[in-house]
Structures are given as C-alpha cells and as structure tokens.
C-alpha positions, 0 to 999 in steps of 0.5 A: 736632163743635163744638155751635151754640147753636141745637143747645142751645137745642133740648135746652134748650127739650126738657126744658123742654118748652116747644118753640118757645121760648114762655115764653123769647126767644132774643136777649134771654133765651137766648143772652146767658144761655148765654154767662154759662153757658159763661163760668162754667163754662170758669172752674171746668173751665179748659177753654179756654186760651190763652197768651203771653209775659209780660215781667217787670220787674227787682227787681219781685215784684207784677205787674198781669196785666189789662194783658196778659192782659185775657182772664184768668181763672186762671193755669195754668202760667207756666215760665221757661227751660224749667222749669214755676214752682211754683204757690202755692196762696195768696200768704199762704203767702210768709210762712209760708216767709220774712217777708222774701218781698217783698224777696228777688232771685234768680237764677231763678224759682221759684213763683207766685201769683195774687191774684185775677184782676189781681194776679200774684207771680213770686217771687223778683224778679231783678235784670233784666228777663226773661220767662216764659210763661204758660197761662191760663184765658181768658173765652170769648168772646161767644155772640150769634147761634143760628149761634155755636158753643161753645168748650168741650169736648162733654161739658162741653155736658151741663153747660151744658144742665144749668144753664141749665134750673136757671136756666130753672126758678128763673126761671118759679119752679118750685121743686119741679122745680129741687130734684130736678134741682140734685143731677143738676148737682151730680153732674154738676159733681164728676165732671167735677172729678173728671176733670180732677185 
C-alpha cells in the first residue's frame, strides 16, 4: 500500500523525537522538502518511469528531449522496431569509434546517448523520419498536502525517512547526531544501488 505523507511525517518527526511537529511546519518546511527528497532520490534509483513515442527527424543525430519529454529525468531504454538501442555510456565515446560519428546515416539505428537532461543522440541519423520508443525516468510529481501519497516504491520510503532526518539534523545543527547516522544512509543508498543491477 501506497504510503501518504502524513504516514512519514509521523516516523520522521518520531525519530526526531519532536512529536507534534514543534521545531518544523508541515506547509512550508516538510512537504515541499519531502517532494525534493523523492525527486532526488527517483533520479538516482529510477523507480518511477514513464514512456512514449518519440519522432525523430531525417539526417538529424542531436535531438532536444525537453520539448517532448519535459518530465525527463534519465533516459532508460529507446528501442526502434523491436529492438532495444544500445545505450552509450557517454557521447564522447562516438568519437573513440569514428571521428566522423556526426555525419554517419544508416539504415537503422543502433546506440544512444544522453547529454545531460535536454540533449539526445540517436545514432546513426537516417535519411526519413522515423520514431522510437523511449522509457525514462520521470520527476515525480508534486507533494503538497499530508493526504498526497508517494510515487516510489515502499521500501524506497525507508530511504526518503532517512534523508530527511539528516536533512532535518543539519537544519537544527546537530552535527554530532548527523555523522553517526549519515553511514546508515550511505549503506542504505549502495544497497538499494546494488538491488537495482
């Protein structure tokens, strides 16, 4: 079942033994925040995806995505005709393989590569237009009322609890108590990472 905000604000505001939300306001301080947290988080663990149909244009490589896609975050699959494109793991590597890789056509594609969150290389460009399907990682969308629930998964809420106590330390400056629990997170961080492979 889905968890609600106010589900984690009572854990939260538990361990942070301030129960009823003395030192914190929910509006203005907590659920904005949370929404942060989630957001960042569904960037790194890619938990929340969404996809579409993407029209490519003829002899064009480089590609705007925000226009489109204005929710992406990180590309995760594209496949063309039935067959999943191999992902590049950097652009530059286009050139370690062909100098010339900006003014190649072909009859298919093969590869991608992501620059950044707006840029896109379908690579090679064909001579007409086609389209390809894309799965991405997507910003979650809003929390802004206690009622909201989270998009990510619930074992990914342990994480969210997690951060936003360190987050919640560092604000009311407790150093000491942030360094003993920022390796819980970081543990807790590299084995949902791990998970994920």
């Amino acid at each position: 079942m889905a968890k609600t905000v106010s589900d984690v604000l009572s854990i939260l505001l538990t361990r942070l033994r301030a129960d009823g939300g003395v030192a914190y306001d929910n509006t203005t301080l907590l659920i904005p925040l949370l929404s942060r947290v989630q957001r960042t988080l569904n960037a790194r663990l890619r938990r929340v995806l969404a996809s579409g149909t993407f029209i490519t244009s003829a002899d064009t490589l480089i590609y705007t995505i925000r226009d489109q896609f204005p929710d992406a975050v990180d590309i995760i699959k594209i496949t063309s005709g039935g067959r999943t494109l191999h992902k590049m793991k950097n652009w530059r590597e286009y050139a370690d393989y062909d100098t010339d890789w900006f003014k190649r056509t072909g009859t298919r594609f093969e590869s991608y590569a992501q620059i950044g969150r707006d840029l896109l290389i379908i690579y090679p460009a064909l001579s007409t237009a086609d389209s390809v399907e894309i799965t991405y990682s997507k910003i979650t969308d809003e929390l802004t009322k206690t009622t909201d629930t989270f998009e990510l998964y619930d074992e990914d809420i342990d994480l969210v609890i997690l951060l936003m106590e360190l987050i919640c330390l560092i604000h009311q400056r407790l150093f000491v108590e942030f360094k003993k629990k920022l390796p819980f997170f970081t543990k807790a961080l590299k084995n949902h990472l791990l998970v994920l492979r």
